[in-house]
Biopython code that builds the backbone (N, CA, C, O; Angstrom):
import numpy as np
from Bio.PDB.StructureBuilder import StructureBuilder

atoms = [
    (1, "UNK", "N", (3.598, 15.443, -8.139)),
    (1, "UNK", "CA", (3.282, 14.147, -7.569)),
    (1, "UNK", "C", (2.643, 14.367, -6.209)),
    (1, "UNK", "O", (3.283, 15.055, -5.414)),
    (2, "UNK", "N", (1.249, 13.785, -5.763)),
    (2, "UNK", "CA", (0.594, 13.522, -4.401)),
    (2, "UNK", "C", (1.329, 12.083, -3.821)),
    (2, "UNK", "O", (1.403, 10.892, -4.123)),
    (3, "UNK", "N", (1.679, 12.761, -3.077)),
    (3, "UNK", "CA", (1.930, 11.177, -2.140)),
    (3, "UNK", "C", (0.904, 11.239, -0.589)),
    (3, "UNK", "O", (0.954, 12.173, 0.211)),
    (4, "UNK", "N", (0.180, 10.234, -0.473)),
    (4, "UNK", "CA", (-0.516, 10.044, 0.796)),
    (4, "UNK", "C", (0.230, 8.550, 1.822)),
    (4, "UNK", "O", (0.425, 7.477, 1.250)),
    (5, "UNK", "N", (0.464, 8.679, 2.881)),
    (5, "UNK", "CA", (0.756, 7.749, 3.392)),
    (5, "UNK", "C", (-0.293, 7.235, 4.439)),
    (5, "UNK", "O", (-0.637, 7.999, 5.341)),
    (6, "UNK", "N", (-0.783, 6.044, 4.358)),
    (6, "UNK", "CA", (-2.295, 5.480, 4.417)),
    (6, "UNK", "C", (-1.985, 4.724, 5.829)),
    (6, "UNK", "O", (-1.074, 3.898, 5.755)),
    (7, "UNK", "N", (-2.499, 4.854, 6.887)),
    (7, "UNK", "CA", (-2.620, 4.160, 8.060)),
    (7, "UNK", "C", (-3.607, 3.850, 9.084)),
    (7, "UNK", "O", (-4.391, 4.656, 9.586)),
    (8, "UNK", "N", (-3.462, 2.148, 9.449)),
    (8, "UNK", "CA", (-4.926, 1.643, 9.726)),
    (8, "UNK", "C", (-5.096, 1.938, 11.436)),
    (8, "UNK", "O", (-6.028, 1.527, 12.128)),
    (9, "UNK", "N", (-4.241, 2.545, 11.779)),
    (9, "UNK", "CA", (-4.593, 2.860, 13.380)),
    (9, "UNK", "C", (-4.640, 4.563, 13.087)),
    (9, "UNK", "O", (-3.878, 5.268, 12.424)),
    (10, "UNK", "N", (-5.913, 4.915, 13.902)),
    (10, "UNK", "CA", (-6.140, 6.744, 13.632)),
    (10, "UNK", "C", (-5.109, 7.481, 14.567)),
    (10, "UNK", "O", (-4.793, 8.632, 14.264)),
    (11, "UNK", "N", (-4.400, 6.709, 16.029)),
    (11, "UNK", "CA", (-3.814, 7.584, 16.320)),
    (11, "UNK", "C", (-2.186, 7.951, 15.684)),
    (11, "UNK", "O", (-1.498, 8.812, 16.231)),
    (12, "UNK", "N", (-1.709, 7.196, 14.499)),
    (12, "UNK", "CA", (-0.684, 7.307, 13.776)),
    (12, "UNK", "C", (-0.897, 7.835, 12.871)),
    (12, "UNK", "O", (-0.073, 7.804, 11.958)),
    (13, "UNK", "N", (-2.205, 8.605, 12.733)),
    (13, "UNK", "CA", (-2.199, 9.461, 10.946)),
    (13, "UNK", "C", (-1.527, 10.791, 11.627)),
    (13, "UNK", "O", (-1.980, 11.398, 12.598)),
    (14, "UNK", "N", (-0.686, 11.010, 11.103)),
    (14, "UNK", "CA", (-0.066, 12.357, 11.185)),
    (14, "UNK", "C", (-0.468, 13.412, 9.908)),
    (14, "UNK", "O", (-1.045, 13.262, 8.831)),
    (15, "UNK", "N", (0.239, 14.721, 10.718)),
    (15, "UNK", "CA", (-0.159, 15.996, 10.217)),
    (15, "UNK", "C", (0.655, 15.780, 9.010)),
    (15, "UNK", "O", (1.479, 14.870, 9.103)),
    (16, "UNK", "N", (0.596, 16.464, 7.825)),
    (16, "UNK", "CA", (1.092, 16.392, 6.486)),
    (16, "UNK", "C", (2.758, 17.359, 6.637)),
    (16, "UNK", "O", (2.868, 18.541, 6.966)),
    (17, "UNK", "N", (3.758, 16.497, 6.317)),
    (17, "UNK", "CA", (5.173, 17.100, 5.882)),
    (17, "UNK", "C", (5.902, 16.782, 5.003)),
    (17, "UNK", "O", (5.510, 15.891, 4.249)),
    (18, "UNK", "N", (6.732, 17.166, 4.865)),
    (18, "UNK", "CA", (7.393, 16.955, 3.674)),
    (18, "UNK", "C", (6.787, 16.700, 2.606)),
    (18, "UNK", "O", (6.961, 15.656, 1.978)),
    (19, "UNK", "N", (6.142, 17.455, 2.326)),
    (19, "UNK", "CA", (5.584, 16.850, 0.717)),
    (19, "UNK", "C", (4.209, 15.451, 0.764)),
    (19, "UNK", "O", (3.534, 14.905, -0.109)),
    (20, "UNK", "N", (4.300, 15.330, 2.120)),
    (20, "UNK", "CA", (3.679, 13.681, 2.276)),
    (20, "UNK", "C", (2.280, 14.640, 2.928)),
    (20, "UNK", "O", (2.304, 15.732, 3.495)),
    (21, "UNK", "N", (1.135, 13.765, 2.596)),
    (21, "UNK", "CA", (-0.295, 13.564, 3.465)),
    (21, "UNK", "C", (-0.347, 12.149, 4.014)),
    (21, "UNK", "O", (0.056, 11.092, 3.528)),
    (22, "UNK", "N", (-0.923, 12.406, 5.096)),
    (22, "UNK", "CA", (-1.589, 11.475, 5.151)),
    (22, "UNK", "C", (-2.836, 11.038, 5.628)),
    (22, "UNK", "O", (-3.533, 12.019, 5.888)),
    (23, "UNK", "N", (-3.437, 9.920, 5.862)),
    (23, "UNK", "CA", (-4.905, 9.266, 5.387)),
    (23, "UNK", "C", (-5.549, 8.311, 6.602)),
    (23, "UNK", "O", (-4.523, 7.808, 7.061)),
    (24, "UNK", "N", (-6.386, 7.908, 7.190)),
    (24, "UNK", "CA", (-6.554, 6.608, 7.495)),
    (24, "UNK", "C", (-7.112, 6.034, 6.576)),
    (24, "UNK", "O", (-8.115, 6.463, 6.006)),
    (25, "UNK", "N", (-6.532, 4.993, 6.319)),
    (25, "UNK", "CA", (-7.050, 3.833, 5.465)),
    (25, "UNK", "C", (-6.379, 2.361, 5.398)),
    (25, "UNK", "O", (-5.523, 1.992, 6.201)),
    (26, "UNK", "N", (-6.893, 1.546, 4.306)),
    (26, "UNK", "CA", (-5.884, 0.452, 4.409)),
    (26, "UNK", "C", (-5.771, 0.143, 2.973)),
    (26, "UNK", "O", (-5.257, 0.921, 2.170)),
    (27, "UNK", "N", (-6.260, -1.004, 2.665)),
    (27, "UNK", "CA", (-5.852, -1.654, 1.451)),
    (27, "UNK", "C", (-7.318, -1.343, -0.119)),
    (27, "UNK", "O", (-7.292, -2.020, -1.147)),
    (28, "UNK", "N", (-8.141, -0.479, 0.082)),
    (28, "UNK", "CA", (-8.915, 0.395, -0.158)),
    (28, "UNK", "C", (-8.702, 1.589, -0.187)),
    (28, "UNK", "O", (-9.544, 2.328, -0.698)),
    (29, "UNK", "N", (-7.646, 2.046, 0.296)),
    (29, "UNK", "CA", (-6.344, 3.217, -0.468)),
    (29, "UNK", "C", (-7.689, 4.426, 0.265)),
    (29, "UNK", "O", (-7.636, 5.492, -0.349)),
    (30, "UNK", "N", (-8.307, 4.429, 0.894)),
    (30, "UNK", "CA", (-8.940, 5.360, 1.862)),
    (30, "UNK", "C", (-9.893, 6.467, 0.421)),
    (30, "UNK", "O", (-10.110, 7.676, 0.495)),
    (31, "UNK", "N", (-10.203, 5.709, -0.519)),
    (31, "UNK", "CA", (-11.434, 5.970, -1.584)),
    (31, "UNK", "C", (-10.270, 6.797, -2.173)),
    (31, "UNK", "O", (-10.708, 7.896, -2.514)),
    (32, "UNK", "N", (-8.884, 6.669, -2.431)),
    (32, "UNK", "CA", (-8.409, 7.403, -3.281)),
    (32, "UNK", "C", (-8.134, 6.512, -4.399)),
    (32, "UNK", "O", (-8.222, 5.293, -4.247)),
    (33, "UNK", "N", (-7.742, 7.139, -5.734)),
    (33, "UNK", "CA", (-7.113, 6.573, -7.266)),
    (33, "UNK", "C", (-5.499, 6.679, -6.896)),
    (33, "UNK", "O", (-4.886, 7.546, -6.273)),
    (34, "UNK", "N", (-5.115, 5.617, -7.443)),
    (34, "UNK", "CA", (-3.837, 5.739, -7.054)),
    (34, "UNK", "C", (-3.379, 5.344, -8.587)),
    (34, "UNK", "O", (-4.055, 4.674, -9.368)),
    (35, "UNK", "N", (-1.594, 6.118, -8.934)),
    (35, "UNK", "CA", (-0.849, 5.385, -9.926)),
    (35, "UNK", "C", (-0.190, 4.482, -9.471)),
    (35, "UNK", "O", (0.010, 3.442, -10.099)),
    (36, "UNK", "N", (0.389, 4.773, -7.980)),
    (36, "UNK", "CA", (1.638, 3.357, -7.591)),
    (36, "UNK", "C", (1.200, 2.888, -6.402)),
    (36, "UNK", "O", (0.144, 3.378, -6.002)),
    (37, "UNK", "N", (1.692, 2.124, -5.773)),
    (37, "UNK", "CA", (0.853, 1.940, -4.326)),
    (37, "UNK", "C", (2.194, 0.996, -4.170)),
    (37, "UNK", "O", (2.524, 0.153, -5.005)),
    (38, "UNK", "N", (3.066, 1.348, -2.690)),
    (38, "UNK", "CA", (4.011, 0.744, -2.412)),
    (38, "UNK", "C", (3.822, 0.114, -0.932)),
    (38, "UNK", "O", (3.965, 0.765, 0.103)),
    (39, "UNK", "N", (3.554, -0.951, -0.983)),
    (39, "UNK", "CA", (3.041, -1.982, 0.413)),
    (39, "UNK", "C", (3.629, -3.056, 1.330)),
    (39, "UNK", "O", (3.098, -4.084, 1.752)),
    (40, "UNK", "N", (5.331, -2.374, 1.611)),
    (40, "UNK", "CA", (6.032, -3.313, 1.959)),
    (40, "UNK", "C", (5.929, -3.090, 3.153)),
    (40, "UNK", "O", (5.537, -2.094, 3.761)),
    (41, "UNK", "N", (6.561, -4.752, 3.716)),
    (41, "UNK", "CA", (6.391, -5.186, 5.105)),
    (41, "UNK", "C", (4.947, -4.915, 5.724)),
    (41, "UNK", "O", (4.761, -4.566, 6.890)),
    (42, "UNK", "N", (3.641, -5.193, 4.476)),
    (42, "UNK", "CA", (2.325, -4.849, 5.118)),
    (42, "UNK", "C", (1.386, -6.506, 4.656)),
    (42, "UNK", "O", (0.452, -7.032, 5.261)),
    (43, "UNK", "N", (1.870, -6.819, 3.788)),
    (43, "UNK", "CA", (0.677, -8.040, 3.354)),
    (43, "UNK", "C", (1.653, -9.154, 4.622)),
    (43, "UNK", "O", (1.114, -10.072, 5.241)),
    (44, "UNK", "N", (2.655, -8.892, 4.714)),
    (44, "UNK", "CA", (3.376, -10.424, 5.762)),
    (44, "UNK", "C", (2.401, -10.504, 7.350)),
    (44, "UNK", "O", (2.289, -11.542, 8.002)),
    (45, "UNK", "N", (1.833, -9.291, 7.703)),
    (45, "UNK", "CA", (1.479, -9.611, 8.548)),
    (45, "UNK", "C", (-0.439, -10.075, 8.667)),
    (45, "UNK", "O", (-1.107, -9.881, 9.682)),
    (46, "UNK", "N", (-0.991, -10.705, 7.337)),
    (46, "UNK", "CA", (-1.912, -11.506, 7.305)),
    (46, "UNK", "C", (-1.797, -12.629, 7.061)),
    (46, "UNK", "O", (-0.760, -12.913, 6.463)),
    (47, "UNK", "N", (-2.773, -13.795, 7.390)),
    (47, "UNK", "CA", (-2.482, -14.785, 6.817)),
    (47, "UNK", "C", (-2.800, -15.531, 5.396)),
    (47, "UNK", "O", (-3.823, -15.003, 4.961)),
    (48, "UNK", "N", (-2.403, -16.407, 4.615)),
    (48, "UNK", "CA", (-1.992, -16.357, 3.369)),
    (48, "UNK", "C", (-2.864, -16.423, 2.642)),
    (48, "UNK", "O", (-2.809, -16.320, 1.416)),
    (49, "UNK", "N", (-4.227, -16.689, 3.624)),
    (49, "UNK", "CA", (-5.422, -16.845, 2.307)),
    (49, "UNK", "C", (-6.258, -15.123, 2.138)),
    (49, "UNK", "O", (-7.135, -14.758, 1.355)),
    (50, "UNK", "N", (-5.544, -14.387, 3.210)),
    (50, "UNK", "CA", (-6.034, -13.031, 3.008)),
    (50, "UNK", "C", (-5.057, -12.078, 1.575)),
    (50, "UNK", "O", (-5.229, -10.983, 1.040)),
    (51, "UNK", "N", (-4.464, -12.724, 1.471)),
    (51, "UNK", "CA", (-3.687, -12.120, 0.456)),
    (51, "UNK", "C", (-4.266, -11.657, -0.666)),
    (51, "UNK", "O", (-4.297, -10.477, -1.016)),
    (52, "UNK", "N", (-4.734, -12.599, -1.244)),
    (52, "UNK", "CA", (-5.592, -12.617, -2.701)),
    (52, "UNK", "C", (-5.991, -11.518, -2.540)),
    (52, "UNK", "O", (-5.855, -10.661, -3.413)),
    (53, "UNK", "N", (-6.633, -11.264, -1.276)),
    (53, "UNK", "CA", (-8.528, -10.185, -1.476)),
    (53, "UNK", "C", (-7.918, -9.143, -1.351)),
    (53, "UNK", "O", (-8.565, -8.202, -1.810)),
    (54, "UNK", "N", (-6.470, -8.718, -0.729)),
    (54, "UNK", "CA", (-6.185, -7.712, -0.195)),
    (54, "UNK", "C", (-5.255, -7.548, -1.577)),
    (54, "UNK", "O", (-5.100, -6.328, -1.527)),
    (55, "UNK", "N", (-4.751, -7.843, -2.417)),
    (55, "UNK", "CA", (-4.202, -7.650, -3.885)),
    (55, "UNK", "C", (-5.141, -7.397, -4.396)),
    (55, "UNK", "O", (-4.874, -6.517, -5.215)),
    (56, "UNK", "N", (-6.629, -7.753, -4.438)),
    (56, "UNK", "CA", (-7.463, -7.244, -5.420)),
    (56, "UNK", "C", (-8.174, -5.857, -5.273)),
    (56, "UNK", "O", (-8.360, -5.109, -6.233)),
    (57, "UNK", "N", (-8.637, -5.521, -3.716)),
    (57, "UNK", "CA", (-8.373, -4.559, -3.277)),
    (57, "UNK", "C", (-7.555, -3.337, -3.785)),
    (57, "UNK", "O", (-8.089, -2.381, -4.346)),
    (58, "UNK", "N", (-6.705, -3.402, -3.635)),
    (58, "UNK", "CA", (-5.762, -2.596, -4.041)),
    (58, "UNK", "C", (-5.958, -2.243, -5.329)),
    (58, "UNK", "O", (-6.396, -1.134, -5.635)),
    (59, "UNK", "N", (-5.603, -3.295, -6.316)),
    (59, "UNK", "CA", (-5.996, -2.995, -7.560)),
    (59, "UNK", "C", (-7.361, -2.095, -8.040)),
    (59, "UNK", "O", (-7.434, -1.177, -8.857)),
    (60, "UNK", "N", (-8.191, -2.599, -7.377)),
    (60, "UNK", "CA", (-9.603, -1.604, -7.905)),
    (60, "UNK", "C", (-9.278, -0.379, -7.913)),
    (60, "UNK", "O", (-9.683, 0.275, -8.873)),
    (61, "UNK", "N", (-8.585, 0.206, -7.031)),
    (61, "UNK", "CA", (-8.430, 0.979, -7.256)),
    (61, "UNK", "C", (-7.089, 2.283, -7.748)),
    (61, "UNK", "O", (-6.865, 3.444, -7.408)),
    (62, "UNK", "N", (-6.482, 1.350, -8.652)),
    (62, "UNK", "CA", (-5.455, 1.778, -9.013)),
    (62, "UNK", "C", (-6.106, 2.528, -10.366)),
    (62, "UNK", "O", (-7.258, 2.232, -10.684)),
    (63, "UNK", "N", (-5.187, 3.711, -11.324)),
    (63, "UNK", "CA", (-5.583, 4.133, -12.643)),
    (63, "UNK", "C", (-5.098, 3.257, -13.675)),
    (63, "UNK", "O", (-4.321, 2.310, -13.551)),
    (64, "UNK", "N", (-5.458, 3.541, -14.340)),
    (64, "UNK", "CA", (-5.339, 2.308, -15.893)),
    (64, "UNK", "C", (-3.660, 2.432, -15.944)),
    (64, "UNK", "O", (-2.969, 3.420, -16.189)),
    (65, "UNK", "N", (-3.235, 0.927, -15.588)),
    (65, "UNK", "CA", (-1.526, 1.252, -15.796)),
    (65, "UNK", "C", (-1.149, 1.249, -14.667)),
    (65, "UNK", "O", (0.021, 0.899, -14.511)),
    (66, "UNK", "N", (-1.823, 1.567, -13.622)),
    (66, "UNK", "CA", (-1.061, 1.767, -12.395)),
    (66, "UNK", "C", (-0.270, 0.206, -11.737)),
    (66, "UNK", "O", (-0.290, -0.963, -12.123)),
    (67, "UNK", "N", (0.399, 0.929, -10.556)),
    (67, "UNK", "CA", (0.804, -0.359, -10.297)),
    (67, "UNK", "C", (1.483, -0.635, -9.031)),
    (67, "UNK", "O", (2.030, 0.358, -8.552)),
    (68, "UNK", "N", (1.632, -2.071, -8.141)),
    (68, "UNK", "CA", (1.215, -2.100, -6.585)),
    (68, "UNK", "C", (3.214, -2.349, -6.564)),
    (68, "UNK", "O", (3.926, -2.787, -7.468)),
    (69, "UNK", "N", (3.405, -2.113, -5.883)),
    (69, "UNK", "CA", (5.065, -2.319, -5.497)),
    (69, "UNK", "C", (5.071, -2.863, -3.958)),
    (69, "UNK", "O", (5.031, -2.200, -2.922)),
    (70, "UNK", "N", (5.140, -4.440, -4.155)),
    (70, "UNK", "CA", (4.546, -5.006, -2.569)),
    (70, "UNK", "C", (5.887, -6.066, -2.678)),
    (70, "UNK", "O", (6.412, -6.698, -3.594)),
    (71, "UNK", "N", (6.110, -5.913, -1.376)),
    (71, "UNK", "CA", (7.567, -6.666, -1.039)),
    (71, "UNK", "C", (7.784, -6.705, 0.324)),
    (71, "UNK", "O", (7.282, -5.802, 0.993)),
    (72, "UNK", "N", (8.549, -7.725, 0.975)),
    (72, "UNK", "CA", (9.258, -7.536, 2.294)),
    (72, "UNK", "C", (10.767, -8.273, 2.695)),
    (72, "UNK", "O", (11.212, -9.347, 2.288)),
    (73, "UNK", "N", (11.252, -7.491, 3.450)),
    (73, "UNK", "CA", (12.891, -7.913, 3.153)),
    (73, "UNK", "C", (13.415, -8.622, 4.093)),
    (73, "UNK", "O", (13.194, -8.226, 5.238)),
    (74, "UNK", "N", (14.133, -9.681, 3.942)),
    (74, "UNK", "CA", (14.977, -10.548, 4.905)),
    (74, "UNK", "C", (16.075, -9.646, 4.987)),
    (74, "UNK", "O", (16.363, -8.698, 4.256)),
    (75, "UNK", "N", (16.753, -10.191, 6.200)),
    (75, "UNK", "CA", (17.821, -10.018, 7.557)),
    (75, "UNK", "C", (18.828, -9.439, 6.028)),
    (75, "UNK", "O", (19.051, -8.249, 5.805)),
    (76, "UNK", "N", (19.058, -9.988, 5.603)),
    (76, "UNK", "CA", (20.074, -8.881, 4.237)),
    (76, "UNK", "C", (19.502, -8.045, 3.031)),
    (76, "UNK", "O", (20.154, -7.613, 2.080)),
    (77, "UNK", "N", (17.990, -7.888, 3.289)),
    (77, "UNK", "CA", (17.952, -6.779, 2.083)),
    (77, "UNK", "C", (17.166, -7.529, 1.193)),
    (77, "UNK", "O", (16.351, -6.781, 0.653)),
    (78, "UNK", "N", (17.055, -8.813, 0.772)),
    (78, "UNK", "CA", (16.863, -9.067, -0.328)),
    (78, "UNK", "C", (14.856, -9.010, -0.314)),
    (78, "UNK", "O", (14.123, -9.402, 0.594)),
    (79, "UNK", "N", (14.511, -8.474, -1.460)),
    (79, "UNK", "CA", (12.590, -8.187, -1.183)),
    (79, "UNK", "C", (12.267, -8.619, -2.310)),
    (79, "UNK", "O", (12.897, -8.166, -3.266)),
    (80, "UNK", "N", (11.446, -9.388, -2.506)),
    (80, "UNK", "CA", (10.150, -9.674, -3.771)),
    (80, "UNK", "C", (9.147, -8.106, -4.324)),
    (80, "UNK", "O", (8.431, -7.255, -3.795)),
    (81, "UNK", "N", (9.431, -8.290, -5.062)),
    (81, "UNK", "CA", (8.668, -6.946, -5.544)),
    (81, "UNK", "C", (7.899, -7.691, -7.245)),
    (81, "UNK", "O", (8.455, -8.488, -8.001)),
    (82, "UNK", "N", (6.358, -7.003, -7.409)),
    (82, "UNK", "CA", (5.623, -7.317, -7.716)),
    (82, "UNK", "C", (5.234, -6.509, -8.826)),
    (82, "UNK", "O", (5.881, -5.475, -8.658)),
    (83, "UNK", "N", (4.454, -6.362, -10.010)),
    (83, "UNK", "CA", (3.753, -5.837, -11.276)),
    (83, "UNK", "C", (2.004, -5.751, -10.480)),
    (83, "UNK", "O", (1.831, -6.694, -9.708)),
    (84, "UNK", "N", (1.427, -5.293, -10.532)),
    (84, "UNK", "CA", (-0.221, -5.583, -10.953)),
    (84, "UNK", "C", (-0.492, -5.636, -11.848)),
    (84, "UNK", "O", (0.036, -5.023, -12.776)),
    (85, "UNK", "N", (-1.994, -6.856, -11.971)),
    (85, "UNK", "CA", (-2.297, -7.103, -12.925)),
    (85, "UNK", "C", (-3.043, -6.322, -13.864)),
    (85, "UNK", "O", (-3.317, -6.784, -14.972)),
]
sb = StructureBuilder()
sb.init_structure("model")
sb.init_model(0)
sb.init_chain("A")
sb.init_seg("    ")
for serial, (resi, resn, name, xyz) in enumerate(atoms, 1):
    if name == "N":
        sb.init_residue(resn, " ", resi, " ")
    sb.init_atom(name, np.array(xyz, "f"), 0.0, 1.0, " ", f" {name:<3s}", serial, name[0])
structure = sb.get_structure()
């Protein structure tokens, strides 16, 4: 398994550990194919009509089957988590 961890400010891309890379990028997965793409506590901070574009986004570039795991959690834990289409 590749795992990249994707971030939209360059001075937070860090050097690769544990098993992890990482990328600058955002919701365009930084021109990579992805199988899963896990995006919590990241779509809450747009506003609601950016949502759509930034779900479709994502999707383009997922592999056949793949799929987005997007959620964010209130004060006890509880998160919405999602399928792509």
């Amino acid at each position: 398994v590749q795992v990249t961890g994707l971030e939209i400010e360059p001075s937070r891309v860090l050097p690769p550990r544990d098993g992890v890379t990482f990328a600058l990028g955002g919701f365009e997965l930084a021109g990579l194919r992805a199988d899963v793409v896990r995006a919590f506590n990241v779509l809450r901070q747009y506003d609601v009509d950016q949502v759509h574009a930034a779900w479709e986004t994502m999707q383009a570039e997922l592999h056949p089957g793949g799929v987005i795991i997007e959620g964010t959690c209130d004060e006890i834990g509880r998160c919405w988590i999602a399928r792509a289409r």
